[in-house]
FITI-180097 format. One record per atom (N, C-alpha, C): residue number from 1; residue in one letter; chain; atom name; x, y, z. Coordinates in Angstrom, 3 decimals, padded with zeros to 6 digits. Example, Ala and Ser with C-alpha at 12.3 -4.5 7.8 and 13.67 -1.06 7.14 Angstrom:
(1,A,A,N,(013.190,-005.690,007.800))
(1,A,A,CA,(012.300,-004.500,007.800))
(1,A,A,C,(013.200,-003.300,007.800))
(2,S,A,N,(012.850,-002.250,007.080))
(2,S,A,CA,(013.670,-001.060,007.140))
(2,S,A,C,(012.900,000.030,007.870))
***
This chain:
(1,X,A,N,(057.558,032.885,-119.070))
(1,X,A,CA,(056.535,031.962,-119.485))
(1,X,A,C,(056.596,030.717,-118.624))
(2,X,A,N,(055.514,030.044,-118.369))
(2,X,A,CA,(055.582,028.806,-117.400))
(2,X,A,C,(055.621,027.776,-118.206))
(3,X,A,N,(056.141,026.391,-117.726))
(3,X,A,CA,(056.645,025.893,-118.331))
(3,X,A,C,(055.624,024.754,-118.553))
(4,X,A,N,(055.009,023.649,-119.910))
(4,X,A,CA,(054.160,022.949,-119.576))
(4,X,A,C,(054.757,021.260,-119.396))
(5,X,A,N,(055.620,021.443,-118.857))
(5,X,A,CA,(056.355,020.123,-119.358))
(5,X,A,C,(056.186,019.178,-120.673))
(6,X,A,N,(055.534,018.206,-120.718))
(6,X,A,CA,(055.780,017.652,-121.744))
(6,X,A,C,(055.551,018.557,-123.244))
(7,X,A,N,(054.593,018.916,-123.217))
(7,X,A,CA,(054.070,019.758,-123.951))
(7,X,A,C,(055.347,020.968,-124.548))
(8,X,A,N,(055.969,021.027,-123.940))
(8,X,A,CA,(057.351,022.338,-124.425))
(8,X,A,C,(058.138,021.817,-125.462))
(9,X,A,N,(058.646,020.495,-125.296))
(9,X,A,CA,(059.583,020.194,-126.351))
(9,X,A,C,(059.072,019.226,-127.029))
(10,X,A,N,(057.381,019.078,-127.175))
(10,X,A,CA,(057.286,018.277,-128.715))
(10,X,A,C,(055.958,019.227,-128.911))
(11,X,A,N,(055.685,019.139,-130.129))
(11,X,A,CA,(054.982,019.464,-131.041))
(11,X,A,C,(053.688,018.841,-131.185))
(12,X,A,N,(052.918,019.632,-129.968))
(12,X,A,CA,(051.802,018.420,-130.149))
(12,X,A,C,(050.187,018.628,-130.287))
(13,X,A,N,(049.674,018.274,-130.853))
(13,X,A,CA,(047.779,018.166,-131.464))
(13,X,A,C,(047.095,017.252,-130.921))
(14,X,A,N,(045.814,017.861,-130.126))
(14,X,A,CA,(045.265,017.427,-129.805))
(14,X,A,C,(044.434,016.156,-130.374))
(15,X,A,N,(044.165,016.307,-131.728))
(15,X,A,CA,(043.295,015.970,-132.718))
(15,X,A,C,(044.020,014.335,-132.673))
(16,X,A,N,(045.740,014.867,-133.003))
(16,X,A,CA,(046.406,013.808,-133.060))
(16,X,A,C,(046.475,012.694,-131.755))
(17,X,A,N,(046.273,013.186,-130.596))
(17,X,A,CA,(046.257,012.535,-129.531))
(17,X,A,C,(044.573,011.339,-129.592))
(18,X,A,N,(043.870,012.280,-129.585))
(18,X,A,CA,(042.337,011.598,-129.726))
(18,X,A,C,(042.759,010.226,-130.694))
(19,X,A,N,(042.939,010.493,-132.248))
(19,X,A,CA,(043.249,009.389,-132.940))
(19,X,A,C,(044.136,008.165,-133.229))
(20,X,A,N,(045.466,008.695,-131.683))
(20,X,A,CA,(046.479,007.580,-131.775))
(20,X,A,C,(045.901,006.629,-131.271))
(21,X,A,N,(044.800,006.425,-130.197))
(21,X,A,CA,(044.617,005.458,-129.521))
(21,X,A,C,(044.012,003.986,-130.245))
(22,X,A,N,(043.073,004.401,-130.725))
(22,X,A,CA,(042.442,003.444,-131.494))
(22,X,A,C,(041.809,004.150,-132.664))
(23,X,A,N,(041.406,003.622,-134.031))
(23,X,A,CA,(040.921,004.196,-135.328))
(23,X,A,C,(039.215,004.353,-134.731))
(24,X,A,N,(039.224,005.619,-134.838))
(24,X,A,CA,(037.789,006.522,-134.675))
(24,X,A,C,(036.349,005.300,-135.620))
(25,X,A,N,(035.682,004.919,-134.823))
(25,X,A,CA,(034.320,004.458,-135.132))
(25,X,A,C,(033.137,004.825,-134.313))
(26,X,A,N,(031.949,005.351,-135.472))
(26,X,A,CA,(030.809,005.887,-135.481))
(26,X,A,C,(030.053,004.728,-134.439))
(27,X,A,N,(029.246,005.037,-133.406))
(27,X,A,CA,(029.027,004.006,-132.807))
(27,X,A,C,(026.766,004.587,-133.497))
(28,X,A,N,(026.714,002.928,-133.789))
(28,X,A,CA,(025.414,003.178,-134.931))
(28,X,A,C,(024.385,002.283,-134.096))
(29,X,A,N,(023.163,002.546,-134.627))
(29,X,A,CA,(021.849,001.677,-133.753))
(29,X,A,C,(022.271,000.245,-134.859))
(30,X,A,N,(021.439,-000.749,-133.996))
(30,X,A,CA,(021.839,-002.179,-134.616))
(30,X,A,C,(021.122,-002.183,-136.093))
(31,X,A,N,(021.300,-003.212,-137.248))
(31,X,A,CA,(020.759,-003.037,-137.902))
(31,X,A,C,(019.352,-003.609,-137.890))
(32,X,A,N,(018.341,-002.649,-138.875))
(32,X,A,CA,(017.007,-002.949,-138.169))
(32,X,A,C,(016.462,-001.721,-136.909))
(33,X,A,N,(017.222,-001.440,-136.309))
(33,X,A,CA,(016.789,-000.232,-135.694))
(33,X,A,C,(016.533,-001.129,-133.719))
(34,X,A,N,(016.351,-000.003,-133.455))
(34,X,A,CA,(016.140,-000.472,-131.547))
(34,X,A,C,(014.658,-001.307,-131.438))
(35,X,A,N,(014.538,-002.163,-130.446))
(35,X,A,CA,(013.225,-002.065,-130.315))
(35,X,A,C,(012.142,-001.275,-130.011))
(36,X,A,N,(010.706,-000.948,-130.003))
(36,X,A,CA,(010.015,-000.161,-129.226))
(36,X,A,C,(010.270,000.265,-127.807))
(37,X,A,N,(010.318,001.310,-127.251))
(37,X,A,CA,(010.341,001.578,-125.849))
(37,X,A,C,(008.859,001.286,-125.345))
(38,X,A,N,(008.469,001.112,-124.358))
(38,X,A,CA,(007.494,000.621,-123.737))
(38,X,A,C,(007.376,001.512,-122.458))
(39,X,A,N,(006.606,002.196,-123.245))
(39,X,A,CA,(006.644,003.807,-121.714))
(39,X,A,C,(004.891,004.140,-121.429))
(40,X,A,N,(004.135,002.874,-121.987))
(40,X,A,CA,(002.975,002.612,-121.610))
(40,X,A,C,(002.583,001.724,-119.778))
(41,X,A,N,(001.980,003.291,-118.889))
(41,X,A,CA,(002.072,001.906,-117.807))
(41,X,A,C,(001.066,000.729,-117.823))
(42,X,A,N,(001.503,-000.156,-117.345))
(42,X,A,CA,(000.820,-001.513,-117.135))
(42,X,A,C,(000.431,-001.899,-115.720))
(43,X,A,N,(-000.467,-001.264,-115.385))
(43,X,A,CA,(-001.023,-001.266,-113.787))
(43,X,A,C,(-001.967,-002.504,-113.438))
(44,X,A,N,(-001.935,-003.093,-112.597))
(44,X,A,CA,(-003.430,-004.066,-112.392))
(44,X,A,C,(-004.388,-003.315,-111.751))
(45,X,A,N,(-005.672,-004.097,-111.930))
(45,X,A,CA,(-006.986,-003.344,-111.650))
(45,X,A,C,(-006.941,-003.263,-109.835))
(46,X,A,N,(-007.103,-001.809,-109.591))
(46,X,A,CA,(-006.866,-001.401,-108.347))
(46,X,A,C,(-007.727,-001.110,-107.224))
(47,X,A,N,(-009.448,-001.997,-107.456))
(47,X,A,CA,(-010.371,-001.989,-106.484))
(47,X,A,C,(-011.584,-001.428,-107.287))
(48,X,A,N,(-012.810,-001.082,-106.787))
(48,X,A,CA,(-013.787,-000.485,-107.564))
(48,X,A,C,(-013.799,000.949,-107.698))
(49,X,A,N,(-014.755,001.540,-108.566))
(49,X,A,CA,(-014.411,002.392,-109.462))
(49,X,A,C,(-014.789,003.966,-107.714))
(50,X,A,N,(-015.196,005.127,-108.367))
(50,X,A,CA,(-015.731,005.942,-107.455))
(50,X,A,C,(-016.978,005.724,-107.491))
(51,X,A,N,(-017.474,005.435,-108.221))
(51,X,A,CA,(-019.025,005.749,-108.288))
(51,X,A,C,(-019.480,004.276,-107.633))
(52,X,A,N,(-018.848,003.510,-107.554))
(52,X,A,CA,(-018.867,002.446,-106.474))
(52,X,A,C,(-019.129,002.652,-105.475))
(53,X,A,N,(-017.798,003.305,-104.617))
(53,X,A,CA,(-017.542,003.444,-103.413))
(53,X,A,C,(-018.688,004.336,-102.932))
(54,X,A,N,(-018.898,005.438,-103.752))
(54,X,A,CA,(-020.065,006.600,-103.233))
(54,X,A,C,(-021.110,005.531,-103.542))
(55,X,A,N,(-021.988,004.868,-103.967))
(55,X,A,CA,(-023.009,004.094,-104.041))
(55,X,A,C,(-022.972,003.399,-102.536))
(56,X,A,N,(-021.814,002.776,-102.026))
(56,X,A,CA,(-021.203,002.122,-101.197))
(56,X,A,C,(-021.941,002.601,-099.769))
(57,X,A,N,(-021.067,003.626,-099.465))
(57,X,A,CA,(-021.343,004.981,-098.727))
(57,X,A,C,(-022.557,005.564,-098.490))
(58,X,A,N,(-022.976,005.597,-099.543))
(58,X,A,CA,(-024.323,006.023,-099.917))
(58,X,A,C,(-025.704,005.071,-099.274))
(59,X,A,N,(-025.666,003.684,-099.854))
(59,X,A,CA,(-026.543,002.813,-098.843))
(59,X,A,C,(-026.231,002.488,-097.535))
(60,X,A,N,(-025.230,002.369,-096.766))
(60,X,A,CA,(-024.723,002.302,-095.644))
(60,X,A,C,(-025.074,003.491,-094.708))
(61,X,A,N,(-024.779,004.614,-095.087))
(61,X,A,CA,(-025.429,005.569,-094.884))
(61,X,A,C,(-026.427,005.685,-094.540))
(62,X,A,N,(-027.452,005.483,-096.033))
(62,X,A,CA,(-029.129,005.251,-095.631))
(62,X,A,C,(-029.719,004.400,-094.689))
(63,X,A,N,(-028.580,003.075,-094.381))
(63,X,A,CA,(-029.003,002.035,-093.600))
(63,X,A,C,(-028.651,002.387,-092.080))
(64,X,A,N,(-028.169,003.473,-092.186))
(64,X,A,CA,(-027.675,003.769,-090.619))
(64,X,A,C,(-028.924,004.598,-090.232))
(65,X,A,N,(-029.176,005.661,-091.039))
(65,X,A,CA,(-030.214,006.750,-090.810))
(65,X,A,C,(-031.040,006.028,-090.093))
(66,X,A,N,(-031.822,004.933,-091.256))
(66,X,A,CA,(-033.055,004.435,-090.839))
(66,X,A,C,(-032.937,003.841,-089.892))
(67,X,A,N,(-031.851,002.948,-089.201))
(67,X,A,CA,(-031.661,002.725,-087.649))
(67,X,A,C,(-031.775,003.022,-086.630))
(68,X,A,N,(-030.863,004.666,-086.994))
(68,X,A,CA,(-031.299,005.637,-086.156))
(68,X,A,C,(-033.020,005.871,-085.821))
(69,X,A,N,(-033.465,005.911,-086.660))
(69,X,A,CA,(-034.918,006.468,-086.753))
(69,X,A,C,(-035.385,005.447,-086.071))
(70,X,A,N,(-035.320,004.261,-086.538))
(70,X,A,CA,(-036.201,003.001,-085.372))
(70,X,A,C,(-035.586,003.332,-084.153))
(71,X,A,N,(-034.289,003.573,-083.853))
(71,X,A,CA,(-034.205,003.605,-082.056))
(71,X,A,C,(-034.353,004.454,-082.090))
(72,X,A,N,(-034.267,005.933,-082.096))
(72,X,A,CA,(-035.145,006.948,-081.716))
(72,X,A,C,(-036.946,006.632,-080.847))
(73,X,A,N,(-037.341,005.875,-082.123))
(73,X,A,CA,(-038.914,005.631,-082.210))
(73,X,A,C,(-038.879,005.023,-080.723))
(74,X,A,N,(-038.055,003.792,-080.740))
(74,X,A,CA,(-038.245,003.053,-080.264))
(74,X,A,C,(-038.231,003.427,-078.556))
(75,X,A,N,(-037.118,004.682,-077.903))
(75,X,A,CA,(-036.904,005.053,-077.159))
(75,X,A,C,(-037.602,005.757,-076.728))
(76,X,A,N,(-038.436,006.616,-077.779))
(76,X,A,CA,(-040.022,008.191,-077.243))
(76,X,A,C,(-040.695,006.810,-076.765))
(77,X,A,N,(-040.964,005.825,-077.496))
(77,X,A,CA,(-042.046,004.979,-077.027))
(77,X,A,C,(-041.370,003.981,-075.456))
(78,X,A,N,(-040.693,003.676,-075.370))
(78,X,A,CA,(-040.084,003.478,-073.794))
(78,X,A,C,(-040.219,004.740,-072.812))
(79,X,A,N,(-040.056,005.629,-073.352))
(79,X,A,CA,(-040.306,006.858,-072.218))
(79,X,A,C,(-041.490,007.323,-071.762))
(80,X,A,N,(-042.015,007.007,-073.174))
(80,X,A,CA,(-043.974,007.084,-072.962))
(80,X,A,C,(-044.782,005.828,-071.935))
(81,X,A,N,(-044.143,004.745,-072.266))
(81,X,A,CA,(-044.639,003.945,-071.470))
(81,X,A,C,(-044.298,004.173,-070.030))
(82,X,A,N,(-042.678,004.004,-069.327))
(82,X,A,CA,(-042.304,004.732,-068.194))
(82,X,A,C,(-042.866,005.527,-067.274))
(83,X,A,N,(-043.205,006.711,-068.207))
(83,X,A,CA,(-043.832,007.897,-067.859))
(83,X,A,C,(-045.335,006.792,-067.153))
(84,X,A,N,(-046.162,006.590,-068.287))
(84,X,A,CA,(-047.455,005.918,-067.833))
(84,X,A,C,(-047.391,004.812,-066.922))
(85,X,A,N,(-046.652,004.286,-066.771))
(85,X,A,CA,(-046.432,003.133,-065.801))
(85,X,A,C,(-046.368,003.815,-064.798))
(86,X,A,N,(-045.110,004.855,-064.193))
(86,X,A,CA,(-045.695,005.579,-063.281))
(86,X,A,C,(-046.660,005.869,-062.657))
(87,X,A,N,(-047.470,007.291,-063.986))
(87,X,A,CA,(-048.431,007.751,-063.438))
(87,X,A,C,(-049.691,007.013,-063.277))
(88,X,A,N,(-049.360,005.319,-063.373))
(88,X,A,CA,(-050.724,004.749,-062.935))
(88,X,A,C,(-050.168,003.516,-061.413))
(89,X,A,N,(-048.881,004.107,-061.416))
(89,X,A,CA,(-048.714,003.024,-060.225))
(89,X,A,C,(-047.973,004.013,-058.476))
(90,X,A,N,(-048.390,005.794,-059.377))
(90,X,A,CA,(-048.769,006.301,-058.058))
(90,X,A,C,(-049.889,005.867,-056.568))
(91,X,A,N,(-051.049,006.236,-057.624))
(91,X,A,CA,(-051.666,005.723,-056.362))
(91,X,A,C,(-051.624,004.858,-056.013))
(92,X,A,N,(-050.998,003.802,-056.110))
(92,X,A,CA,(-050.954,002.635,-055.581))
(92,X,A,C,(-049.723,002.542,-054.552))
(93,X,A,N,(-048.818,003.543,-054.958))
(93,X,A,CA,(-047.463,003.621,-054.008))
(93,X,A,C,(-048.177,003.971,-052.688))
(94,X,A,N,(-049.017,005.290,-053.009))
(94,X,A,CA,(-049.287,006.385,-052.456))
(94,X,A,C,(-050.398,005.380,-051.148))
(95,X,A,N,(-051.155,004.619,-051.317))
(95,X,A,CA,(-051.875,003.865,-050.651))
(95,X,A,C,(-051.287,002.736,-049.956))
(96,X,A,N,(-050.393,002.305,-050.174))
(96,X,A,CA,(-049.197,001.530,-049.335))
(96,X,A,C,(-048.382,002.741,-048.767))
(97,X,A,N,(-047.791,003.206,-048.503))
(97,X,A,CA,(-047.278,004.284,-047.870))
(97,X,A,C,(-048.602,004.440,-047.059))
(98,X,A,N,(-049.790,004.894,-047.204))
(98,X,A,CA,(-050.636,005.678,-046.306))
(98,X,A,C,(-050.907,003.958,-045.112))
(99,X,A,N,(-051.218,002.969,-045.844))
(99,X,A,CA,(-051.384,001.735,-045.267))
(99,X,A,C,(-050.078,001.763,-043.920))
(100,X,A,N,(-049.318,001.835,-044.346))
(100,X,A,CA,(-047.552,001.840,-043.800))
(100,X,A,C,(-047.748,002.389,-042.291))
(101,X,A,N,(-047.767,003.853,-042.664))
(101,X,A,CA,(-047.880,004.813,-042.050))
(101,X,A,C,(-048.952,005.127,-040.969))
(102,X,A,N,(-050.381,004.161,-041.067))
(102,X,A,CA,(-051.636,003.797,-040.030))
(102,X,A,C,(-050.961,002.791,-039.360))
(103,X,A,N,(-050.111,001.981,-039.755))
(103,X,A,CA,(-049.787,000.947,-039.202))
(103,X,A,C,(-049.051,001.351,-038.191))
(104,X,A,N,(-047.800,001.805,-038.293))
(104,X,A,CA,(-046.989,002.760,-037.430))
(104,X,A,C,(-047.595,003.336,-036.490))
(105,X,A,N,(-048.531,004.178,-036.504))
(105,X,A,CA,(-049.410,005.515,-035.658))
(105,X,A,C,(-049.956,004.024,-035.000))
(106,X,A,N,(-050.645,003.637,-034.972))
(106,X,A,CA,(-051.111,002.510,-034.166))
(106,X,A,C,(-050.916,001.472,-033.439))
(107,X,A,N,(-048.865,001.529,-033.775))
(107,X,A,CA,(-047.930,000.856,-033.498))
(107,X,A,C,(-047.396,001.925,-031.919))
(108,X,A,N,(-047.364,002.935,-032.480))
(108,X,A,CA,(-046.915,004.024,-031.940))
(108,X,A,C,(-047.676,004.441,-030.392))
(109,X,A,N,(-049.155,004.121,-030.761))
(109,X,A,CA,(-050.211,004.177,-029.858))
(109,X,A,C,(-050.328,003.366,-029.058))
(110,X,A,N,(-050.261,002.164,-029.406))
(110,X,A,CA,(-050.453,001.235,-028.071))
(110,X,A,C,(-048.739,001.126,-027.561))
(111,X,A,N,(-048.017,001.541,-028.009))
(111,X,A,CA,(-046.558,001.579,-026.956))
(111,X,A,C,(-047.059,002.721,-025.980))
(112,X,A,N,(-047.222,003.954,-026.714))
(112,X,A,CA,(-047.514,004.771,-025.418))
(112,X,A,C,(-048.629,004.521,-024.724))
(113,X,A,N,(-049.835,004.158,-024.743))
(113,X,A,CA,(-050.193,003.119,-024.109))
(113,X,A,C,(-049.774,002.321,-023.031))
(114,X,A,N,(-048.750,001.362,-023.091))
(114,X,A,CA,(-048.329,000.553,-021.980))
(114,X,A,C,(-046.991,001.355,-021.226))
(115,X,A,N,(-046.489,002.382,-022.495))
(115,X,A,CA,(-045.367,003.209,-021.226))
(115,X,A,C,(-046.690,003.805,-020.440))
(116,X,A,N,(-047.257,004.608,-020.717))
(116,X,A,CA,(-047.955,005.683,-020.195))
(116,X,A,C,(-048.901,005.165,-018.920))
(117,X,A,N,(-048.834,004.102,-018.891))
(117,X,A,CA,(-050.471,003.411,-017.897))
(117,X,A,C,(-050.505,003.597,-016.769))
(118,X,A,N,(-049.222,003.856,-016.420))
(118,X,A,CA,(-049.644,004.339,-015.127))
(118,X,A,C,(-049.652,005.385,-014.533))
(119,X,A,N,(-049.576,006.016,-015.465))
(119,X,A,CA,(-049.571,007.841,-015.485))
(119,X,A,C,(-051.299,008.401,-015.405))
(120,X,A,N,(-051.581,008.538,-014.180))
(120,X,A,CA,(-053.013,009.012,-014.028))
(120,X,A,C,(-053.713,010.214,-015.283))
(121,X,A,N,(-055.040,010.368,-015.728))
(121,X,A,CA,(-055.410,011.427,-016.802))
(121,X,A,C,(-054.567,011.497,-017.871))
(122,X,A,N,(-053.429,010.495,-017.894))
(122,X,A,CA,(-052.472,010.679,-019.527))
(122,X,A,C,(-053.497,009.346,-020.699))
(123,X,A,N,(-054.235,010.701,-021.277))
(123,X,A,CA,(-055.172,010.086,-022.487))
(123,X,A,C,(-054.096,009.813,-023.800))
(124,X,A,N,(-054.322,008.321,-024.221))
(124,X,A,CA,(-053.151,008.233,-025.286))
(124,X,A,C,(-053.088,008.962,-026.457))
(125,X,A,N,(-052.170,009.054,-027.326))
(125,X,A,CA,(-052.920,009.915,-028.716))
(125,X,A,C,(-053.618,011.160,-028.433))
(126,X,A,N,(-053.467,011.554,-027.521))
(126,X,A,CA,(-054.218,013.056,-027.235))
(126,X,A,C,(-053.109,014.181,-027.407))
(127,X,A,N,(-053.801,015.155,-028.506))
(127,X,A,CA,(-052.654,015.983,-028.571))
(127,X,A,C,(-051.906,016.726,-027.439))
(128,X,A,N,(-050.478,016.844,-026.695))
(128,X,A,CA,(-050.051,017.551,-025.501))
(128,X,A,C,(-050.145,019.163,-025.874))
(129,X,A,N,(-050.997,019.937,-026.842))
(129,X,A,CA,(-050.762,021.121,-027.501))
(129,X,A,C,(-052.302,021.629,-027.089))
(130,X,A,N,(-053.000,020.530,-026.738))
(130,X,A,CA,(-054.476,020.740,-026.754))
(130,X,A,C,(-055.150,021.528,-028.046))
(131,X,A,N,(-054.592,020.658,-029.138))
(131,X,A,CA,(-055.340,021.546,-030.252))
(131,X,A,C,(-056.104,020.072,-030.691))
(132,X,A,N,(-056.946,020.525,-031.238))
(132,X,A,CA,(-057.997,019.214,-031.826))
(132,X,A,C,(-057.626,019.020,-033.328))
(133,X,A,N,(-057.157,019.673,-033.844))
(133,X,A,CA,(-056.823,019.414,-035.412))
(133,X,A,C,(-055.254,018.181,-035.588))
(134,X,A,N,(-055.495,017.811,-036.716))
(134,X,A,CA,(-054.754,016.203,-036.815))
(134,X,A,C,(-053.233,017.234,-037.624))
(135,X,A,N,(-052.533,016.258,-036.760))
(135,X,A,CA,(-051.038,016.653,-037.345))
(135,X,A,C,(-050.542,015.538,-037.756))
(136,X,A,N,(-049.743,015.340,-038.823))
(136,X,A,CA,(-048.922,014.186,-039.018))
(136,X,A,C,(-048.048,014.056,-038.337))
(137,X,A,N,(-047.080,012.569,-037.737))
(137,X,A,CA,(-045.936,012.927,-036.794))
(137,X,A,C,(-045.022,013.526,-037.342))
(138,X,A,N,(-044.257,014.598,-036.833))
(138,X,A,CA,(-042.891,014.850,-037.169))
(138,X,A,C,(-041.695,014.021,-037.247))
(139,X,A,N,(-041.102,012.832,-037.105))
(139,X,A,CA,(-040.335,011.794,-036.866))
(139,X,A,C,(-041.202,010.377,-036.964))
(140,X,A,N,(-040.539,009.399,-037.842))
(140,X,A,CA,(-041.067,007.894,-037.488))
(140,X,A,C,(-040.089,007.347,-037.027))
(141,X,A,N,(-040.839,006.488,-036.187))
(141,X,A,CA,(-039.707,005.380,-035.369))
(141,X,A,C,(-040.284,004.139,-036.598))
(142,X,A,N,(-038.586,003.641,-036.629))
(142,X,A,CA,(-038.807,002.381,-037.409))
(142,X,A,C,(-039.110,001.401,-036.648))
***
């Protein structure tokens, strides 16, 4: 048998050990009883509700749409004008360019002209192809 030391040569109870220390007392709620526990939370008010925020959302929203929609509008109608500004300030390009371009040929003509003068039968501006039909020049001199 193993041996438990103290325990071998006295005679001993547990029961009795528990009660040598101090005389056993019931430990009791105060009299009157505990106070309430308080297991209610107590939060502060934490911003507006949902139906807020979606209202929120909701006109901001609408106020963007309709923004959209004016610049949209606003942009077909810049492109429309563009467009027409153009197509009414072609011919007018188109007639400066042709203005431009007589100017040049005539510029063009009296140089060869004074190179050419002393070149016997060299008629200026006369086509060297001997064709009578009008060609535009191939190359401008600036």
């Amino acid at each position: 048998m193993t041996s438990l030391g103290f325990f071998d040569h006295h005679h001993f109870n547990f029961k009795t050990l528990l009660t040598m220390a101090a005389p056993y007392r019931q430990d009791m709620p105060p009299p009157g009883g505990f106070e309430a526990v308080k297991y209610k939370r107590n939060l502060p008010f934490r911003g507006p509700g949902a139906l807020a925020i979606l209202g929120g959302v909701a006109a901001i929203s609408a106020f963007g749409f309709y923004r959209y929609g004016q610049g949209a509008l606003e942009k077909r109608e810049l492109q429309r004008e563009k467009a027409w500004s153009r197509i009414h300030l072609v011919p007018l390009l188109m007639a400066e360019g042709d203005r431009d371009a007589y100017r040049r040929q005539q510029a063009a003509l009296a140089r060869e002209k004074e190179i050419m003068k002393d070149v016997k039968g060299w008629e200026a501006g006369k086509s060297i192809y001997n064709n009578p039909k009008y060609a535009s020049p191939q190359f401008v001199v600036l």
